[in-house]
RODO-2510 file (C-alpha; in nm, 4 decimals, decimal comma):
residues 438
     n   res          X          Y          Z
     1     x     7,4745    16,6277     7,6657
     2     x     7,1783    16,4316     7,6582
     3     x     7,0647    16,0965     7,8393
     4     x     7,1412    15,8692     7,6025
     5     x     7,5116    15,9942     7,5312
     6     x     7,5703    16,0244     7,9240
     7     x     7,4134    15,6854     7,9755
     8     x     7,6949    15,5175     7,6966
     9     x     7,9719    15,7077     7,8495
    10     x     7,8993    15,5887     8,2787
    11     x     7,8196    15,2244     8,1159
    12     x     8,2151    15,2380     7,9368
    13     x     8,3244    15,3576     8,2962
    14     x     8,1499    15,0871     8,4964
    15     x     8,1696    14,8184     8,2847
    16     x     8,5632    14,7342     8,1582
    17     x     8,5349    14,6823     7,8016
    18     x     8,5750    14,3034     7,6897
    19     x     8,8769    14,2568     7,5338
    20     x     9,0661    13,9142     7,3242
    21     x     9,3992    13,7928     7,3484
    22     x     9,5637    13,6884     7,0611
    23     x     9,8580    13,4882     7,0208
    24     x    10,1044    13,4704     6,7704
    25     x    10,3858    13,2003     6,6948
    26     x    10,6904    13,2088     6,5155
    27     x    10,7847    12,8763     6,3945
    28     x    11,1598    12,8247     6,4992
    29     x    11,4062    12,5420     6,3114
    30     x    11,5788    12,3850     6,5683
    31     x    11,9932    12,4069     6,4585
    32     x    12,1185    12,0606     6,3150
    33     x    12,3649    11,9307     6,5611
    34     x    12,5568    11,7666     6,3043
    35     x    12,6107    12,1202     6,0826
    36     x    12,7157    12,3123     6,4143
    37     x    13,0925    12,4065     6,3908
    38     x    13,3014    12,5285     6,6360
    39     x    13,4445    12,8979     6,5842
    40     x    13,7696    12,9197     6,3509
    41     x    14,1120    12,9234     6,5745
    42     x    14,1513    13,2499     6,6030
    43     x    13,8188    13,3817     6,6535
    44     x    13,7271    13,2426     6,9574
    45     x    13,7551    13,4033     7,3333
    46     x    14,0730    13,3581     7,4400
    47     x    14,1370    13,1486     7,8102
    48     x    14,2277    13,5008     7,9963
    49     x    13,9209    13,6448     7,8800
    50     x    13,6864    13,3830     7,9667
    51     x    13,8114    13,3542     8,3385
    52     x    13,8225    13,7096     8,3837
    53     x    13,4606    13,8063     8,2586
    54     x    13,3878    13,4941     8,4665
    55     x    13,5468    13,6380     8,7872
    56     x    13,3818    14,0117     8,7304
    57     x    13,0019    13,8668     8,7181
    58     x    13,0097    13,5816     8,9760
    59     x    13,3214    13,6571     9,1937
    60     x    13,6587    13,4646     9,2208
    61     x    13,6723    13,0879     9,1256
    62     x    13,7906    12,7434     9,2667
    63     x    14,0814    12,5740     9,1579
    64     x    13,8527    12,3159     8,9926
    65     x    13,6885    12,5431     8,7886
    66     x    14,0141    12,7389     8,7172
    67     x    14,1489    12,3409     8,5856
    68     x    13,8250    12,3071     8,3532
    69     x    13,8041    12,5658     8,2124
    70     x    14,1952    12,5729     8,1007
    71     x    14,1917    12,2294     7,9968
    72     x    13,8456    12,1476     7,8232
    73     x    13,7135    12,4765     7,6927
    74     x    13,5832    12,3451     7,3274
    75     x    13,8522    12,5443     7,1070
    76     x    14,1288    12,7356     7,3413
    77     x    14,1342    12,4410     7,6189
    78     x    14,4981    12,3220     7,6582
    79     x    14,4168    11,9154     7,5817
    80     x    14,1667    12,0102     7,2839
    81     x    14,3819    12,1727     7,0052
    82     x    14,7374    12,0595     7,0310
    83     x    14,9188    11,7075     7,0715
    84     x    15,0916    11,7312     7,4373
    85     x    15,2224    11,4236     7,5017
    86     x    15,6057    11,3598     7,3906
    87     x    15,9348    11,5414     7,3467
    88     x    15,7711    11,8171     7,1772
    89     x    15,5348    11,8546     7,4202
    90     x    15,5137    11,9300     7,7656
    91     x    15,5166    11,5776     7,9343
    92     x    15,6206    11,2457     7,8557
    93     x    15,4235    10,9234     7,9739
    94     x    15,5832    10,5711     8,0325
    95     x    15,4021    10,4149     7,7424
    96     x    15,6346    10,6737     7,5506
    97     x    15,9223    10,5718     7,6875
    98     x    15,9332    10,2106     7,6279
    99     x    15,7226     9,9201     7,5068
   100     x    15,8026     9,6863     7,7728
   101     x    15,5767     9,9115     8,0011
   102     x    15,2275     9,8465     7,8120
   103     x    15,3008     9,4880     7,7467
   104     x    15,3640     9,3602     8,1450
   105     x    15,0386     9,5857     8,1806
   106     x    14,8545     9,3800     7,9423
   107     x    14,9889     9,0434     8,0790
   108     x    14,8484     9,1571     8,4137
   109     x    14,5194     9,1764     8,2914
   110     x    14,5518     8,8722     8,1046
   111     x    14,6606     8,6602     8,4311
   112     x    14,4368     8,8135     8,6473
   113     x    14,1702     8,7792     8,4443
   114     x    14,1874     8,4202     8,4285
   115     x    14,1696     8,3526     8,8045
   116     x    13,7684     8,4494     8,7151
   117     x    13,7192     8,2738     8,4005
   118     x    13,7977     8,2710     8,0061
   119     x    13,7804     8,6447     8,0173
   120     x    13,6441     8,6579     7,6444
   121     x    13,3983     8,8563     7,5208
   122     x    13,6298     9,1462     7,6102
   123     x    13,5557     9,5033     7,6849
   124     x    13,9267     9,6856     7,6493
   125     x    13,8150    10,0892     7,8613
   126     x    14,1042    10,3042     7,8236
   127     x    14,0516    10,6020     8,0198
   128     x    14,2299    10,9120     7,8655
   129     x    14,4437    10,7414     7,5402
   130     x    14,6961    10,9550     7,5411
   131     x    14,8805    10,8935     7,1840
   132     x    14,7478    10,5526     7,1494
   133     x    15,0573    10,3746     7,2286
   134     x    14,9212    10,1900     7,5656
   135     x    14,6647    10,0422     7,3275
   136     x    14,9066     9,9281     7,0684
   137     x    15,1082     9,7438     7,2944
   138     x    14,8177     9,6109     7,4722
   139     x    14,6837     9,4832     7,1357
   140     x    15,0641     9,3296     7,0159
   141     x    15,0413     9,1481     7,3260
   142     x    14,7041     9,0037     7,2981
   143     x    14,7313     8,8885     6,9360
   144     x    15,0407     8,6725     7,0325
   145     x    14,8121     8,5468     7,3641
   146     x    14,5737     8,4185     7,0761
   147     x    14,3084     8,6672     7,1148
   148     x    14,0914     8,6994     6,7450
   149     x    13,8592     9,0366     6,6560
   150     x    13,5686     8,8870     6,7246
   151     x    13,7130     8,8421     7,1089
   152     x    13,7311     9,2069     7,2043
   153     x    13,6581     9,5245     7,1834
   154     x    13,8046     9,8593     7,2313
   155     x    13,6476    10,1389     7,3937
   156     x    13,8420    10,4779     7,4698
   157     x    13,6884    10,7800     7,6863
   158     x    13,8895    11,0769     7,5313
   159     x    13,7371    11,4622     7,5741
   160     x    13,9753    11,6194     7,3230
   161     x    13,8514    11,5467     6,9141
   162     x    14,2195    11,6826     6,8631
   163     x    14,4064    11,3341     7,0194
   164     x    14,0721    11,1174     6,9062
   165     x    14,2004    11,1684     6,5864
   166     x    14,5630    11,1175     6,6735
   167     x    14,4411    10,7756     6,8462
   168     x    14,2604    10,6931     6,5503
   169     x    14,5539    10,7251     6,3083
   170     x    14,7500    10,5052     6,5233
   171     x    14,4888    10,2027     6,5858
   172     x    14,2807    10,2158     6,2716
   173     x    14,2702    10,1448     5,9360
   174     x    13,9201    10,3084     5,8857
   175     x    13,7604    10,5433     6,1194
   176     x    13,4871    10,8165     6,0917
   177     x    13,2788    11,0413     6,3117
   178     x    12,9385    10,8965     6,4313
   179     x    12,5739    11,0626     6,4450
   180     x    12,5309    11,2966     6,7281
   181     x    12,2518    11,0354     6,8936
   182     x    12,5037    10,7550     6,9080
   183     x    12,6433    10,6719     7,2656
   184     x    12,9869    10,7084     7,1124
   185     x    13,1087    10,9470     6,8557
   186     x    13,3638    10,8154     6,6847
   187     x    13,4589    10,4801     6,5624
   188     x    13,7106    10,3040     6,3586
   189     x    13,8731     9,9291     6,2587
   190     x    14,1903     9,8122     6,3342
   191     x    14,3444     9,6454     6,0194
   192     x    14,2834     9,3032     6,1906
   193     x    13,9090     9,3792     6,2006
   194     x    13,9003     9,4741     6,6028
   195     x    13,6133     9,6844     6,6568
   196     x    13,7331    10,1013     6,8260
   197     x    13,4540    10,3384     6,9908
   198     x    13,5224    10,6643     7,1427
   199     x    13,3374    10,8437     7,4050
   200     x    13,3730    11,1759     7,5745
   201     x    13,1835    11,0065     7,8742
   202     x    13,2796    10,6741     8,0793
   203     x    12,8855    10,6380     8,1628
   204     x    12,8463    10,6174     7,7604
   205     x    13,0780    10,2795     7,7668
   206     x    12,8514     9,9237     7,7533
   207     x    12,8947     9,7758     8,0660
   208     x    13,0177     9,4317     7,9812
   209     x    13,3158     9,2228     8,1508
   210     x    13,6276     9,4683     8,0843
   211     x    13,9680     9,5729     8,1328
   212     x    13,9390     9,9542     8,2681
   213     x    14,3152    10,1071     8,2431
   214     x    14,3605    10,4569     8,3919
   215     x    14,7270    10,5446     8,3522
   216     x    14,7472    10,9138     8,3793
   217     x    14,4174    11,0036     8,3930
   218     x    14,3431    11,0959     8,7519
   219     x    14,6094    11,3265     8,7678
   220     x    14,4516    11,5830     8,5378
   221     x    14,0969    11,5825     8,6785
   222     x    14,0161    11,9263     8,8590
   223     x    14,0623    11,9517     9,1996
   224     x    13,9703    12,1838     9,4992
   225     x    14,2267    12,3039     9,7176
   226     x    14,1499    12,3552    10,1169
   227     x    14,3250    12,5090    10,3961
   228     x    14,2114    12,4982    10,7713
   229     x    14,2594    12,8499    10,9407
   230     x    14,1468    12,9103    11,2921
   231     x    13,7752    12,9504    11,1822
   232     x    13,8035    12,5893    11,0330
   233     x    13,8572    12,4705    10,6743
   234     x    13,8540    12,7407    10,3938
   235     x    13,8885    12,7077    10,0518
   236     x    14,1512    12,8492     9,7807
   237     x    14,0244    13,0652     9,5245
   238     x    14,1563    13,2307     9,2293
   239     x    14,0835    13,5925     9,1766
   240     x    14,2460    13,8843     8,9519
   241     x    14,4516    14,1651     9,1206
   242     x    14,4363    14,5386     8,9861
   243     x    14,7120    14,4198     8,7727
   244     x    14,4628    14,1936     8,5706
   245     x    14,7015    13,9170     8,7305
   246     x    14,5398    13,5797     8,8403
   247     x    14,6012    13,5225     9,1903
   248     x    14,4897    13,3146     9,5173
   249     x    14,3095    13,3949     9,7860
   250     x    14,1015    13,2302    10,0762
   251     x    13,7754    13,2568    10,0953
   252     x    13,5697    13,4500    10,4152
   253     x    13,2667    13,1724    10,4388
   254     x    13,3132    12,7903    10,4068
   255     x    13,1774    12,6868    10,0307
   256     x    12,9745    12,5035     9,9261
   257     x    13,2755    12,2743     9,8296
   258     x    13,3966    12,2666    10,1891
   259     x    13,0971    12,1743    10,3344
   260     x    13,0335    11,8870    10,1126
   261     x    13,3849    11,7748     9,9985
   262     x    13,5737    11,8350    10,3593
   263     x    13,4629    11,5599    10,5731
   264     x    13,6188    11,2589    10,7761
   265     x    13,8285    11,0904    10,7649
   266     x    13,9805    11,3409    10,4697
   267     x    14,0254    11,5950    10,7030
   268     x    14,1646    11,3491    11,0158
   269     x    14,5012    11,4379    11,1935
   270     x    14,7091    11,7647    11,1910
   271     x    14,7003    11,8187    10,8377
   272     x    14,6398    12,2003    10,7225
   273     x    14,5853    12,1661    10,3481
   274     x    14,3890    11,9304    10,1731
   275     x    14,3393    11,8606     9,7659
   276     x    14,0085    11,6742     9,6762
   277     x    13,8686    11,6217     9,3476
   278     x    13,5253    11,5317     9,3222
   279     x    13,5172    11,4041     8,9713
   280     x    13,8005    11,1327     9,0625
   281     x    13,5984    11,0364     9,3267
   282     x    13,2901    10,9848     9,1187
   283     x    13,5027    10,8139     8,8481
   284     x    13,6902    10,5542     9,0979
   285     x    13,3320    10,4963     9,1897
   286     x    13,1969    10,4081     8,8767
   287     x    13,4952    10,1919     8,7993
   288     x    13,4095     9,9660     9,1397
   289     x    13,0508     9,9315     9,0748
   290     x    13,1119     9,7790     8,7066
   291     x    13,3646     9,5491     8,8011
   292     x    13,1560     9,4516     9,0898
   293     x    12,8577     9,4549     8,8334
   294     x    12,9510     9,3040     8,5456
   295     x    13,2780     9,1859     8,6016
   296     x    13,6679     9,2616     8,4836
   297     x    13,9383     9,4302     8,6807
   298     x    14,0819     9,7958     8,6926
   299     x    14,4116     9,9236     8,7169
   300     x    14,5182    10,2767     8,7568
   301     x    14,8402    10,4045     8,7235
   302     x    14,9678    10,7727     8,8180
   303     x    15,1941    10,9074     8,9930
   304     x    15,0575    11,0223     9,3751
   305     x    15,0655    10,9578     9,7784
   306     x    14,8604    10,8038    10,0516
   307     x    14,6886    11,1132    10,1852
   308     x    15,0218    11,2450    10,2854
   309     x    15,0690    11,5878    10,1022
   310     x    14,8330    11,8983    10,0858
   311     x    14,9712    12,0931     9,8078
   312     x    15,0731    11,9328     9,4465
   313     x    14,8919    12,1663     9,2258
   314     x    15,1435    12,2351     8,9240
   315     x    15,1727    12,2777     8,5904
   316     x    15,4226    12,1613     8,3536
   317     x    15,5751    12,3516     8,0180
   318     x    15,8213    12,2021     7,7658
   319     x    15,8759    11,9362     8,0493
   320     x    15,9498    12,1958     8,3424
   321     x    15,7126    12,3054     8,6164
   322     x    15,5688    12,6879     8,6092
   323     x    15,3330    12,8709     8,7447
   324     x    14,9701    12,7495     8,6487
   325     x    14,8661    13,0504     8,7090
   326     x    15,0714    13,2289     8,4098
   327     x    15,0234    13,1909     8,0507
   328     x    14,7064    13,0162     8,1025
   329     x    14,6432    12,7483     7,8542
   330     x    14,9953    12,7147     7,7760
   331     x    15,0906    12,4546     8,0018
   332     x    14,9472    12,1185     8,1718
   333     x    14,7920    12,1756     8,5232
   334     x    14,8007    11,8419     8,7128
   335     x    14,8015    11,7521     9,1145
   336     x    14,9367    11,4837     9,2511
   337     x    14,6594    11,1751     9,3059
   338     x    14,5652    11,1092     9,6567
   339     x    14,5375    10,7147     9,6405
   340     x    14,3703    10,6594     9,9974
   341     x    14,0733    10,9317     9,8903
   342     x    14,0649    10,6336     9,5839
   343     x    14,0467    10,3794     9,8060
   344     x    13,7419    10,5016    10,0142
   345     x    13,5357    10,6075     9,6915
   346     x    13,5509    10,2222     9,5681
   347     x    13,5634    10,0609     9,8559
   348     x    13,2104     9,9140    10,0558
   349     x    13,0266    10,1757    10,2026
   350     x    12,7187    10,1143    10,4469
   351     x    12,4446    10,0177    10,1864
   352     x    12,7037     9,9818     9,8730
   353     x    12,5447     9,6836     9,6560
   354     x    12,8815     9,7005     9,4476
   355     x    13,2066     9,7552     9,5134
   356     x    13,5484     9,6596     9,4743
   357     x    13,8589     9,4826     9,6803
   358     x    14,1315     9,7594     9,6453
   359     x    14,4805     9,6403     9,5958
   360     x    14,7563     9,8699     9,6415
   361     x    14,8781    10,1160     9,5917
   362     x    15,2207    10,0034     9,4970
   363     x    15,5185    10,2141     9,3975
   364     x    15,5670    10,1440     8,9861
   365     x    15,9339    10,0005     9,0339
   366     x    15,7867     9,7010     9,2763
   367     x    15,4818     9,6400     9,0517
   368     x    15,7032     9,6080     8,7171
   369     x    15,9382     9,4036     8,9172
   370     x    15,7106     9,1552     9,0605
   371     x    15,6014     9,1001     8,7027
   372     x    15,9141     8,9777     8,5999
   373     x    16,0175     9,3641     8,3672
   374     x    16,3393     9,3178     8,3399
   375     x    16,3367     8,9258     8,2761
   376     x    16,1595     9,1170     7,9253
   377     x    16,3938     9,3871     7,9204
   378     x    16,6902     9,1237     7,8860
   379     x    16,4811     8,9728     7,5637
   380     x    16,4583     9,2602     7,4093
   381     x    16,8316     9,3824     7,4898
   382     x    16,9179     9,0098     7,3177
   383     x    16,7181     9,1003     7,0194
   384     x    16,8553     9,4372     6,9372
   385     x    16,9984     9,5272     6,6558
   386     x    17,2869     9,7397     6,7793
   387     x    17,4288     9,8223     7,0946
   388     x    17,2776    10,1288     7,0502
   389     x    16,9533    10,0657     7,0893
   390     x    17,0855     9,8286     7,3870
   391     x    17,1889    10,1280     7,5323
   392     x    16,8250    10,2950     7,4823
   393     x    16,6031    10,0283     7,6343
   394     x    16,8195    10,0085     7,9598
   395     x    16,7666    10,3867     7,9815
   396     x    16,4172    10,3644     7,9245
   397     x    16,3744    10,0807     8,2143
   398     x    16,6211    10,2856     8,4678
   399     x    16,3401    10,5579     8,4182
   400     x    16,0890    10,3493     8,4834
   401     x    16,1743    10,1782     8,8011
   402     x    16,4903    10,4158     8,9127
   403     x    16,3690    10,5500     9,2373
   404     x    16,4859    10,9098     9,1866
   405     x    16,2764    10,9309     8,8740
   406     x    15,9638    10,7493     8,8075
   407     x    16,0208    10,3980     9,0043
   408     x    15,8659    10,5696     9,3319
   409     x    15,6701    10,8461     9,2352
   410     x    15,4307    10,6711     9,0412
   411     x    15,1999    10,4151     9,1700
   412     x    14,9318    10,1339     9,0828
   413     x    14,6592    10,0554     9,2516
   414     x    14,3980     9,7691     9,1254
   415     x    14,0254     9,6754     9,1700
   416     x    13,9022     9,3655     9,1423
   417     x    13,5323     9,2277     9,1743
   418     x    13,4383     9,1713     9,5814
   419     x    13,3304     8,8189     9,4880
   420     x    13,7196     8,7366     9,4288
   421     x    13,8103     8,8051     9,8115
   422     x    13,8595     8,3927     9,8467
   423     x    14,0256     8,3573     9,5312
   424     x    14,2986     8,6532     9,6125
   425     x    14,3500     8,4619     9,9181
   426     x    14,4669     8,1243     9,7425
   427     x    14,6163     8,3296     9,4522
   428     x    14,7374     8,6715     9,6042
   429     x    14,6825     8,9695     9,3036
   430     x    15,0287     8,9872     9,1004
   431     x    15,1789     9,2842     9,1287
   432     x    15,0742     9,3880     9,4620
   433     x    15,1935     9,0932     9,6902
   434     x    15,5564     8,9204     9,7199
   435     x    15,3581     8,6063     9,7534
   436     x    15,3099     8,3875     9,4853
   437     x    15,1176     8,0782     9,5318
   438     x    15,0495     7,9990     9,1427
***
């Protein structure tokens, strides 16, 4: 080899060899959100499989994430493809069951509205529709009270697109779906001209003076379920056996749920189990600081205690209680609403700039009785048309208010702006005192 040669091949060995990136780019369309579809019924993974694969990569679940998954996945979630609410269904709701229950709602709000002013433009919130019915009454009651379109509004926070457009049928006489950049996503006209937005999203909502109602709504959120062993508060999973069987178990380590959700005065006292659901907590929140903000009054009405039971979680099927933990999807999970855990999330906490003056709760037979239900109940027996349908609407009201059935099981509980605290005083909150100074 001669000098040269050996010279080029040591200078390749010393030197690395200069070399170029180069980059190449694929130009990628971004999908059209409003050509998306969801899968065909049919195709989709079903509930069982979802949880399971779930389970396998990250372990067993909570409760709450057991709840969302069964009730809000986008095509098999039990509230998004099927009407629930009725005798066909698994549950029935008071608005069902007789008029006379949305109209002494809506006269509520009317009255205590006007101990803070003419109330008008209105913001109607309606948080989980149901069938619409609520809002129809609500609507009857305010058109004979002298309200006009151009005084209101309606805005309804509803997660399934399956009971949007069973709402919409009900209220509207036009309605259509809304581009995916608009705060709501659906909206429609009543056939008087009243304006109808739906959200999946209570954030979404303008926040203007309003009237937020929450009947059934809490009861439904997801929850997490604790139990206090002798190494302190644990929390309730869900896990699948050998069988391929969901089933509960507690967990070794405190979660992260326990660590942030278990704290005083929750876990006060003796008690040994303890149901908490963060999202209500956020929500009754949210309510406060807008009608502290901007002004209007909430009511919710559900059926719940005062902090004094652990366990509630249930589900319901063809209007009888099963196992949630069978036939997954096929039945409504629900826990009873812990009022007092309410109470605290609204109520002034050190460095709250808004909250609200909690009234109540109140069982559902003393609230529709100190609002005069049954002086409306003997109206509408007068104006019946047979004594049939007498019959009916004093069946419907003994459900309402009969103690064995809903009359003390279900509850209201109100907030109203902190600014009112002197007017409350003169003119105690209907509903929720015996008083009545007007």
């Amino acid at each position: 080899m001669n000098t040269l040669n050996l010279f080029k091949m040591s200078n390749k060995l010393i030197r690395p060899s200069v070399t170029y990136r180069q980059y190449a780019y694929k130009v990628m369309k971004r999908p059209d959100p409003n050509t998306l579809k969801m899968p065909a019924p049919g195709t989709a993974p079903k509930l069982m499989e979802i949880i399971k694969e779930k389970i396998r990569l990250n372990g067993p679940i909570s409760v709450a994430e057991y709840m969302h998954i069964v009730t809000t996945n986008p095509t098999e979630g039990y509230y998004m493809k099927k009407e629930t609410i009725g005798e066909s269904g698994d549950f029935i709701t008071s608005p069902e069951i007789s008029q006379l229950f949305g109209e002494i709602l809506a006269i509520w709000f009317y009255a205590e509205s006007k101990k803070m002013g003419p109330g008008k433009p209105l913001q109607i919130v309606e948080l989980g529709p149901g069938k619409g019915t609520l809002m129809m009454d609500f609507l009857r009651v305010l058109h004979r009270l002298g309200y006009k379109p151009n005084d209101l509004s309606i805005h309804l926070v509803e997660i399934s697109e399956t009971m949007q457009n069973v709402q919409a049928h009900r209220l509207c006489a036009t309605h259509k779906a809304c581009h995916v950049d608009s705060p709501h996503n659906y909206e429609g006209e009543t056939t008087s001209g009243i304006k109808v937005y739906w959200y999946y999203d209570l954030k979404k909502v303008p926040k203007n003076f309003s009237w937020y109602i929450a009947h059934e709504f809490f009861d439904v959120l997801p929850i997490h379920k604790f139990e206090k062993s002798e190494d302190g508060w644990r929390e309730l999973l869900i896990d699948i056996d050998e069988a391929g069987k969901l089933y509960y178990r507690i967990s070794a380590n405190e979660t992260n749920s326990v660590k942030t959700l278990v704290r005083p005065p929750l876990d006060a006292g003796d008690r040994t189990e303890l149901e908490v659901s963060a999202r209500s907590l956020g929500i009754a929140r949210q309510l406060a600081q807008r009608v502290d903000a901007y002004g209007g009054l909430a009511l919710i009405a559900d059926y719940g205690h005062e902090g004094e039971k652990g366990d509630t979680f249930r589900a319901f099927h063809r209007h009888q209680v099963v196992n949630p933990l069978e036939n997954v999807g096929a039945s409504d999970l629900t826990a009873d609403v812990d009022f007092s855990q309410l109470r605290i999330a609204a109520s002034m906490t050190p460095g709250d700039e808004n909250y609200a003056l909690v009234m109540g709760p109140v069982q559902q037979r003393q609230f529709l009785e100190r609002l005069q239900a049954e002086f409306r109940l003997n109206v509408l027996i007068e104006n019946a048309k047979s004594d049939e349908e007498k019959k009916m609407l004093k069946s419907a009201y003994d459900m309402l208010v009969d103690p064995q059935k809903m009359g003390e099981r279900f509850k209201f509980m109100a907030f109203y702006p902190s600014t009112v605290g002197p007017i409350l005083e003169k003119y105690p909150p209907l509903g929720f005192s015996t008083e009545n100074k007007q």
